[in-house]
C-alpha positions in Angstrom: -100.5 -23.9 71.9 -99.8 -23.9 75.3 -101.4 -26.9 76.0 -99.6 -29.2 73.3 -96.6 -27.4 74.6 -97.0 -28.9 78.6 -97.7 -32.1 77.0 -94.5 -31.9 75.2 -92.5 -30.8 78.1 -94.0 -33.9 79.9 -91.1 -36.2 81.1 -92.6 -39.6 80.2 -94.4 -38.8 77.4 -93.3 -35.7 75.9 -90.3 -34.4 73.8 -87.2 -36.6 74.7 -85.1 -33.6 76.5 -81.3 -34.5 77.2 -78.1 -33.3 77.9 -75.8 -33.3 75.2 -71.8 -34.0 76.2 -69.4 -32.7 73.6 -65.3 -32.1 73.9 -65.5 -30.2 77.0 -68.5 -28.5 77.1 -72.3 -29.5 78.0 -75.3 -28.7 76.5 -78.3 -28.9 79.4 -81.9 -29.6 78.4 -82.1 -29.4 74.6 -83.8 -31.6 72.0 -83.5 -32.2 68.1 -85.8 -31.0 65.9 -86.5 -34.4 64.2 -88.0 -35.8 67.9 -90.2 -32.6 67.8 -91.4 -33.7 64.7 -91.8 -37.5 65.1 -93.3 -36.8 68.0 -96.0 -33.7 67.2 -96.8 -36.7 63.9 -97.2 -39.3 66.5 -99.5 -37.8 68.8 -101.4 -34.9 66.7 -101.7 -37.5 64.1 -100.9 -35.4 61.3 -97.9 -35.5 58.6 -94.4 -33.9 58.4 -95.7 -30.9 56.8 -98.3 -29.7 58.8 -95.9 -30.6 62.1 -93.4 -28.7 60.6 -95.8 -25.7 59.8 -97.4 -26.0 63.7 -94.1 -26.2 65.2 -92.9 -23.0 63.0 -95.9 -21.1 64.5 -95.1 -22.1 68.0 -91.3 -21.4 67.5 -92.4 -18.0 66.5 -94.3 -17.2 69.6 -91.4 -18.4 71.3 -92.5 -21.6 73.1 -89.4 -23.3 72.5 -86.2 -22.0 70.5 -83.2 -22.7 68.5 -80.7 -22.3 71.0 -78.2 -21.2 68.2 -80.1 -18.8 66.6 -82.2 -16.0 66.6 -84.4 -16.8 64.0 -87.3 -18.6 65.4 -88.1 -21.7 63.3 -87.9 -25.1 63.4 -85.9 -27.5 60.6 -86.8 -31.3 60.6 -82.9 -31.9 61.5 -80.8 -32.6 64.5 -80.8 -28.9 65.3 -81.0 -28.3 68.8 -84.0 -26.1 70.4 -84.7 -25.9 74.3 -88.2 -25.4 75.7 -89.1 -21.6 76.8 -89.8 -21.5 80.5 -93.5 -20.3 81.1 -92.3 -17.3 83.1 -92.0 -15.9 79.5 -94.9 -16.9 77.7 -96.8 -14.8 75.7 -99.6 -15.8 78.0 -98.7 -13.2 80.6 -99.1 -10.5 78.5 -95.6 -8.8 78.6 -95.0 -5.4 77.1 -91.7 -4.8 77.7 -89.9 -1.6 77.8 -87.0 -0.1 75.3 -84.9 0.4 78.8 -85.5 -3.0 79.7 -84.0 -3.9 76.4 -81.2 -1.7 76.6 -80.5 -3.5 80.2 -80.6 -6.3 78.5 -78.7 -5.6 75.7 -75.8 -3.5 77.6 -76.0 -6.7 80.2 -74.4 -9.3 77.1 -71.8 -6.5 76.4 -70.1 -7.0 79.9 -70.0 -10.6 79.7 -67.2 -11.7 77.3 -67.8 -14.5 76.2 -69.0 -16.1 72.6 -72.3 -17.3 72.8 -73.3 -13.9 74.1 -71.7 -11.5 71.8 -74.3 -8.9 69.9 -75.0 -9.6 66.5 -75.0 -6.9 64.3 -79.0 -5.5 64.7 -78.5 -5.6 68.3 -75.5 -3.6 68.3 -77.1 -1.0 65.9 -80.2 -1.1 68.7 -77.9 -0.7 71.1 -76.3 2.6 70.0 -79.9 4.0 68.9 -80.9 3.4 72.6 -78.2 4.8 74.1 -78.7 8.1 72.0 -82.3 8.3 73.3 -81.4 7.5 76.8 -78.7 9.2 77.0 -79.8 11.1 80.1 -80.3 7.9 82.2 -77.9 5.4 80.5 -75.7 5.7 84.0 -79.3 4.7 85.8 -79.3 1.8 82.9 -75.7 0.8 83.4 -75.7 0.1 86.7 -78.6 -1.7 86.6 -76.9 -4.2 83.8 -74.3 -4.4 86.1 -76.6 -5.3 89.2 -78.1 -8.2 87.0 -74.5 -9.6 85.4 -73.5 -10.0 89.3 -76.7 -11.8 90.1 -76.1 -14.1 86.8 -72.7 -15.1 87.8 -73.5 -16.1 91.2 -75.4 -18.7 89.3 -74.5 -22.7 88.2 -73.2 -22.8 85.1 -75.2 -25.0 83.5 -78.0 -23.0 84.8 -76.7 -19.8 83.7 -76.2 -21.4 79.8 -80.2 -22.2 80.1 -81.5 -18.8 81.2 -79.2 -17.0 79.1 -81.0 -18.7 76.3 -84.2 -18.1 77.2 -84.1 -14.2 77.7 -82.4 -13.8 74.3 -85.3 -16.2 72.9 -87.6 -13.7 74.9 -85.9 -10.7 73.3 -86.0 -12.4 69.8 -90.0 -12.6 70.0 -90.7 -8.8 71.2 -87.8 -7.4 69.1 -87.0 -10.0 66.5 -84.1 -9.8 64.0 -84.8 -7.8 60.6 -86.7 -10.3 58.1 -88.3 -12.5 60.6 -91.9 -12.6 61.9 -93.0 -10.4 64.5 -95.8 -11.9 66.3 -96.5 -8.9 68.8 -97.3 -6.7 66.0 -101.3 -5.4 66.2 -102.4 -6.6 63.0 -103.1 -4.3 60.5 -106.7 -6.0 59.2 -107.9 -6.0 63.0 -107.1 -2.4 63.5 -108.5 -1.2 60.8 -112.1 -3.5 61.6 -112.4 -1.9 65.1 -112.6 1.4 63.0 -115.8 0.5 61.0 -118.8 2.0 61.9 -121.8 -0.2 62.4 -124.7 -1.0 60.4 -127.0 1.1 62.9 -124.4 3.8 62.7 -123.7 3.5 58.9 -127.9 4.0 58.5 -127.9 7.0 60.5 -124.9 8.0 57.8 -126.8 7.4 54.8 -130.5 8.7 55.9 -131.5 11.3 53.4 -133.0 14.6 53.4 -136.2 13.9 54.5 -134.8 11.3 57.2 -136.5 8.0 55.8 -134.2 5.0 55.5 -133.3 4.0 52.0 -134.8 0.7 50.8 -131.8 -0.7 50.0 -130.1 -2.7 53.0 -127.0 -0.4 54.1 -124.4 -2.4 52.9 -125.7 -2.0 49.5 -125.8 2.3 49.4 -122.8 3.9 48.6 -121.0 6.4 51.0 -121.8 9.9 50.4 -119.5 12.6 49.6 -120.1 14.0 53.2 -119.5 10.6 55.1 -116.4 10.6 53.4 -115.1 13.6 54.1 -116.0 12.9 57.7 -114.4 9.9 57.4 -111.2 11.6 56.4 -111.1 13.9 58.9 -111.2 11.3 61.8 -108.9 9.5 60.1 -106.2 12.8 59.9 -107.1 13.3 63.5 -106.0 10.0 64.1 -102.6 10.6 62.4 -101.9 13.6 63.8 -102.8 12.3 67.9 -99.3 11.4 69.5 -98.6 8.0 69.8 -96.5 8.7 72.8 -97.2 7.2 76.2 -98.2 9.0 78.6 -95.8 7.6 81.2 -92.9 8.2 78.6 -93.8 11.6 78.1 -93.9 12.5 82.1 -90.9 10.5 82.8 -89.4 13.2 80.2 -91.0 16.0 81.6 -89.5 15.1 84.8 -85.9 14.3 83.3 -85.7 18.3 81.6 -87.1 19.7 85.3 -84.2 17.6 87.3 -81.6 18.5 84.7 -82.6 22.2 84.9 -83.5 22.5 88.5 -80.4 23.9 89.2 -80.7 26.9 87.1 -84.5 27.4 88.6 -84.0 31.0 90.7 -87.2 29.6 92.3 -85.0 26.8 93.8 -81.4 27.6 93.6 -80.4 31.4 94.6 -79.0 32.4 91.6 -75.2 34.4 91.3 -76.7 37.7 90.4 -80.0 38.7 90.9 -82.6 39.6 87.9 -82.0 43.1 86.5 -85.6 43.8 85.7 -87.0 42.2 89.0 -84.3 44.4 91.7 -83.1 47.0 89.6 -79.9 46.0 90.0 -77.6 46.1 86.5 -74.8 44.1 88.7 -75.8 40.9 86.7 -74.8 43.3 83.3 -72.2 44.7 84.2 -70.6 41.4 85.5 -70.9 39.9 81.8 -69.0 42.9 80.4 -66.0 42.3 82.5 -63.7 39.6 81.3 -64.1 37.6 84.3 -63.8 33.8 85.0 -66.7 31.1 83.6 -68.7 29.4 86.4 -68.4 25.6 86.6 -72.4 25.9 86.8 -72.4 27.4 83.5 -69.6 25.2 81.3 -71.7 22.5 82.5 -74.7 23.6 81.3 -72.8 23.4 78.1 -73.2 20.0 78.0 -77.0 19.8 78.2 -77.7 20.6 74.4 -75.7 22.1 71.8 -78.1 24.7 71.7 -77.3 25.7 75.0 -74.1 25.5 74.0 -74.7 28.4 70.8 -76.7 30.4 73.0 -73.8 30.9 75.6 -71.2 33.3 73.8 -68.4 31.9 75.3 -69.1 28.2 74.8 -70.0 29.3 71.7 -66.3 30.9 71.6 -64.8 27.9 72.7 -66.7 25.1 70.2 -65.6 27.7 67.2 -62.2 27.0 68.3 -62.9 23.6 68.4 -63.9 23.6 65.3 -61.2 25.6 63.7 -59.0 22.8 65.0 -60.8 19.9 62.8 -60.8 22.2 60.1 -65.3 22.3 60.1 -65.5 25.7 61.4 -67.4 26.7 57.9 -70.5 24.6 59.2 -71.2 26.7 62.1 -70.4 29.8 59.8 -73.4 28.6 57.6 -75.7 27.5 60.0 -75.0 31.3 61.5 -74.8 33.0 57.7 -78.5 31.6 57.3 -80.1 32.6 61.0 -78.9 35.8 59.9 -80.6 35.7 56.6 -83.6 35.6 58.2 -83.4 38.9 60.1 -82.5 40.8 57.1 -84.5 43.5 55.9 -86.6 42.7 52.3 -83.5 44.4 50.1 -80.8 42.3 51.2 -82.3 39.4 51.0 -81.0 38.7 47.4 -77.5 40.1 48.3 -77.0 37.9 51.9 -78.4 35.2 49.5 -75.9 35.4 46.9 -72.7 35.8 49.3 -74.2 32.2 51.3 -74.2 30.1 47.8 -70.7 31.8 46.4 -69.3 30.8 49.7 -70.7 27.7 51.0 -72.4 25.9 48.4 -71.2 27.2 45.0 -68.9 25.4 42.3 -66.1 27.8 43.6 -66.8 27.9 46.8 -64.1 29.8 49.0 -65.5 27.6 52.0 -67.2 24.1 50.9 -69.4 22.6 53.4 -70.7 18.9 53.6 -74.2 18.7 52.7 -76.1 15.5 51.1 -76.8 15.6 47.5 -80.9 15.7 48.1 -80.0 18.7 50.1 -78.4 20.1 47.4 -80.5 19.7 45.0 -83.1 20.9 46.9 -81.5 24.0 47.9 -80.3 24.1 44.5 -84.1 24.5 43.3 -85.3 26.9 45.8 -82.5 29.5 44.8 -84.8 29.7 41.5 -87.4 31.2 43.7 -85.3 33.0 46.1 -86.2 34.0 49.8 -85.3 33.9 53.1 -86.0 29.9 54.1 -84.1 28.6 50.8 -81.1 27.4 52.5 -83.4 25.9 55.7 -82.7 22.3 54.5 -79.2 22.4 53.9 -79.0 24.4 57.2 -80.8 21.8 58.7 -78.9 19.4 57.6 -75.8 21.1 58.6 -77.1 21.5 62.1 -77.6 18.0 62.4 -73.9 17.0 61.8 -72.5 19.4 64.5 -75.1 18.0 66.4 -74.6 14.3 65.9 -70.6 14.6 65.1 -68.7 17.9 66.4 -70.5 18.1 69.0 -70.4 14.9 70.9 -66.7 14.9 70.3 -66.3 18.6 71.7 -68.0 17.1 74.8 -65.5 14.5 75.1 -62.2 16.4 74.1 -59.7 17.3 76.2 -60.2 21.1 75.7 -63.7 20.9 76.8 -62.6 18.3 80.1 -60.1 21.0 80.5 -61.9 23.7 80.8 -64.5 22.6 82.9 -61.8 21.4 85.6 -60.0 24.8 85.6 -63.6 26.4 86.4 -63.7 23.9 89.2 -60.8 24.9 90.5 -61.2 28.3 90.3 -64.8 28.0 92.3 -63.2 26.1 95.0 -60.2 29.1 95.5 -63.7 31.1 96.2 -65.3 29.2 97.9 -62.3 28.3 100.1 -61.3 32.7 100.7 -58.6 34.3 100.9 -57.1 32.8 103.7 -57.7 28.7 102.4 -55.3 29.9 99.4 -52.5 28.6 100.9 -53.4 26.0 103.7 -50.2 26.3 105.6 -50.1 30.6 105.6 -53.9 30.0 106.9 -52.8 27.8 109.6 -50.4 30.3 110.9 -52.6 33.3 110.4 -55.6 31.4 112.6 -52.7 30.4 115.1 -51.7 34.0 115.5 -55.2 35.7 115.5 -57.7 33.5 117.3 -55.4 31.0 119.1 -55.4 27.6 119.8 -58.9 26.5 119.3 -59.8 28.3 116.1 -56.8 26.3 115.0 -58.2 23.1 116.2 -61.9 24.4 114.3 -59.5 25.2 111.5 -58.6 21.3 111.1 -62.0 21.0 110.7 -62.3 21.7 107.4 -61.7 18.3 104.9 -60.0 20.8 102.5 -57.3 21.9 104.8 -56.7 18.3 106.4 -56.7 17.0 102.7 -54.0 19.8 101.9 -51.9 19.3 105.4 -51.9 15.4 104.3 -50.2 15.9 101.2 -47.8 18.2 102.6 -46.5 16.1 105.1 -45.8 13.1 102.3 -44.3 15.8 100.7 -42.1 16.6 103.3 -41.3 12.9 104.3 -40.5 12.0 101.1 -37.9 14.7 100.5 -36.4 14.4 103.8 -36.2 10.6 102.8 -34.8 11.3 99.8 -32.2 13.7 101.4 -31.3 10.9 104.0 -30.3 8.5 100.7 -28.4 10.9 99.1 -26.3 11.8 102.5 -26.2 7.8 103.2 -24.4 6.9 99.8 -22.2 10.0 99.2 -20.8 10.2 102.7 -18.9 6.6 102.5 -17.4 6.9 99.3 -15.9 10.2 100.4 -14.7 8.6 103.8 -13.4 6.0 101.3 -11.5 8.5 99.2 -10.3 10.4 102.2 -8.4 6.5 103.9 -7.4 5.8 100.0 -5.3 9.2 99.9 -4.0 8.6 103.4 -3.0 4.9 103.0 -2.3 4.3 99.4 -0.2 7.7 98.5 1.3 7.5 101.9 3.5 11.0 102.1 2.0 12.1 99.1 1.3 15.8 99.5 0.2 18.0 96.6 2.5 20.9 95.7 0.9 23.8 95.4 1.9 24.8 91.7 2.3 20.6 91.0 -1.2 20.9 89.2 -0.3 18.0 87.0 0.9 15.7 90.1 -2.6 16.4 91.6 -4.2 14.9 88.4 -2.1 12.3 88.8 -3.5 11.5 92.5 -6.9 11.6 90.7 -6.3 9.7 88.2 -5.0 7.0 90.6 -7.9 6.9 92.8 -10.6 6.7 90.3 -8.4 3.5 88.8 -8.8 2.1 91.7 -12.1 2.6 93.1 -13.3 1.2 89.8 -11.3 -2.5 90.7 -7.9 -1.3 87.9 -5.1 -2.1 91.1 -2.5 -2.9 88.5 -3.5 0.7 87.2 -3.3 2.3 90.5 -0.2 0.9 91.2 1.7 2.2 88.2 0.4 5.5 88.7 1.4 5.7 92.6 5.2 4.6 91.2 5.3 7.3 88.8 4.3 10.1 91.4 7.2 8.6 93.9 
């Protein structure tokens, strides 16, 4: 294929390749699907079928492309397809990696424009990788980002052609639902390369005494035994992971960063172990009702099982809960671990009170559970134990999982209280004398002198606080200048009014109404009334 496909790339002889010119746009290097044709009947001597069947084939390897479409295939019509550059031939063996498709993938999302827009299978690939890389989508972000910058530093005729050719790329290793996938290990193959052998298939079928049959072996039967062996590689088989090695360490590695922070072989913890120093100081800590540690509301965020196991994140997402009016599926999901701890003789009471409450017709608190699980629950309660409500639990589970929990870690009470822990830290951290950066400053001043005050500024926290109170200060003393600035004339101008425009005029001391007069008079004419002014200064003479 790749052969006819460099002798249709040929300049001279090959595919004519133009550059279509349309109402403001171009369209670089693309030919029509009727020259593919005439041409592959020209030189392969062969007829429009079979051209039209070779050239699907090729298409669907990706050796040249609609540049319109993601379905690879080729239409005897003026449909325009672009040749794939041999960088991504299937040639070089490429096995590329779900991350490199969600680079990919998350790199079309930043650039707005038409022709690059997800369709909708990309989009619902997108938001299933971004659930399983959810750990290193930041890693995977910026890296999108890196590669948009790169791509608009390009031409942009250049840009339109290799934009094309990675989505063709994309469209052969993860092609669109309904269209052939050519990377696939075939299923016939697979299962040849699992045959045994004729030598080995003789060994299978020797009898008791050992002498070789007289049939040929492809003639004898299997035996009941050879079967059964048979099975059992074939269930070892199924039950080997299919996981990658690489993948699997590169998760290992991902849980140990995350939770290298709470490793007392690393990090010195807060408290030390109880049963290692015999000190209950760890205990007696959790029994007072004392602030949450920014360490710990963060590991809140790790799993919502860390987030159950923690009794006061597991305090605060009941809250949460309460709020969206769902608090009955954590109430379940804890109704049924409980169920399982019970002793023998309650099972069938516990059992009772979880379908009258939950699940039954009249259900005093309804939960949200599929019909399957229903059912299925449904059926187990006619053979009652302790593991009948484990797939509507499951299911349950699930939900807060996929649902409340996600938007727990992205509400504001969550946000909230994981910025008052910070704050609180930093007060520690900082002492009692960083509480209040000026009262420190004069405190150091007083006690140590100069040059612990000058070590005192330092400190990023106390230059950071000094900073804002100085802009503080500036802009109240600026503000204070204004005010002084604009009140000050307009009494100077009231003051010169009284003295020029009343003349004599002085205010009686019981003449309350004449002074309202005067008033009266000198608002009229600060506000541009003279006429008014004037008849009020006759009526006082």
């Amino acid at each position: 294929m790749e052969a006819i496909v460099e002798k249709m790339s040929d300049e001279v002889t090959g595919v004519p390749v133009k550059t279509v010119k349309s109402f403001m746009t171009k369209t670089p290097s693309v030919f029509t699907g009727t020259d593919l044709i005439s041409w592959m009947m020209k030189t392969m001597i062969i007829d429009d079928q079979e051209a039209l069947h070779v050239a699907h084939l090729m298409a669907s390897h990706g050796y040249f492309f609609p540049i319109d479409d993601h379905c690879l295939t080729v239409r005897n019509d003026n449909t325009f397809y672009r040749f794939q550059t041999p960088y991504f031939w299937p040639s070089n063996c490429w096995e590329p990696e779900n991350t490199d498709y969600a680079v990919y993938l998350c790199k079309r999302t930043m650039q707005n424009k038409t022709r690059l827009e997800l369709a909708d299978y990309e989009a619902e690939n997108l938001a299933k990788l971004q659930k399983m890389f959810s750990r290193k989508w930041e890693f995977i972000f910026m890296q999108a980002e890196a590669q948009s910058k790169v791509d608009k530093k390009r031409d942009k005729l250049e840009r339109k052609v290799l934009d094309s050719q990675e989505r063709a790329f994309w469209d052969v290793y993860r092609p669109m639902p309904g269209c052939v996938n050519t990377t696939e290990l075939d299923i016939k193959k697979a299962c040849r390369s699992y045959k045994p052998t004729s030598e080995s298939s003789k060994h299978v079928h020797l009898g008791a005494s050992g002498r070789v049959p007289s049939q040929s072996g492809s003639n004898v039967p299997p035996s009941v035994e050879a079967l059964r062996k048979e099975i059992e590689v074939l269930n070892s088989i199924l039950d080997r992971p299919n996981a990658k090695v690489s993948k699997v360490s590169e998760a290992l590695i991902g849980y140990f960063e995350q939770y290298v922070e709470y490793d007392p072989f690393f990090i010195q913890p807060e408290f030390t172990n109880p049963w290692i120093s015999d000190n209950p100081e760890m205990w007696e800590q959790e029994k007072l009702a004392k602030e949450v540690s920014t360490r710990r509301v963060k590991r809140w965020a790790f799993s919502l099982q860390e987030l159950l196991q923690d009794p006061v994140g597991r305090d605060q997402f009941i809250r949460f809960l309460d709020k969206e009016f769902s608090g009955e599926n954590l109430k379940f999901w804890d109704a049924v671990q409980e169920l399982k701890t019970l002793p023998q003789k309650e099972i069938q009471t516990k059992i009772n009170e979880i379908w009258n409450e939950y699940l039954g017709p009249d259900a005093s608190c309804p939960i949200n559970v599929d019909s399957q699980s229903y059912e299925i629950t449904k059926k187990n309660l006619q053979k009652p134990d302790r593991w009948c409500f484990d797939v509507a639990a499951a299911h349950v589970y699930h939900l807060m999982k996929s649902d409340s929990y996600s938007r727990y870690l992205r509400s504001e009470m969550y946000k909230d209280f994981l910025n008052g822990s910070k704050k609180k830290v930093n007060i520690q951290v900082m002492g009692i004398v960083k509480i209040i950066p000026i009262v420190s400053l004069i405190l150091r001043f007083l006690h140590f002198g100069f040059s612990k005050l000058i070590c005192t500024f330092i400190s990023r926290a106390i230059i950071f606080n000094i900073l804002i109170l100085i802009v503080i200060i500036v802009v109240v003393t600026t503000a204070i200048l204004i005010t002084i600035l604009l009140v000050l004339p307009l009494l100077l101008l009231l003051i010169v009014f009284c003295y020029f425009v009343l003349g004599n005029f002085m205010l009686p001391t019981k003449n309350v109404p004449a002074f309202f007069t005067m008033f009266s008079s000198t608002v009229a004419y600060l506000n541009n009334y003279p006429d008014i002014a004037i008849c009020l200064y006759h009526k006082v003479s």
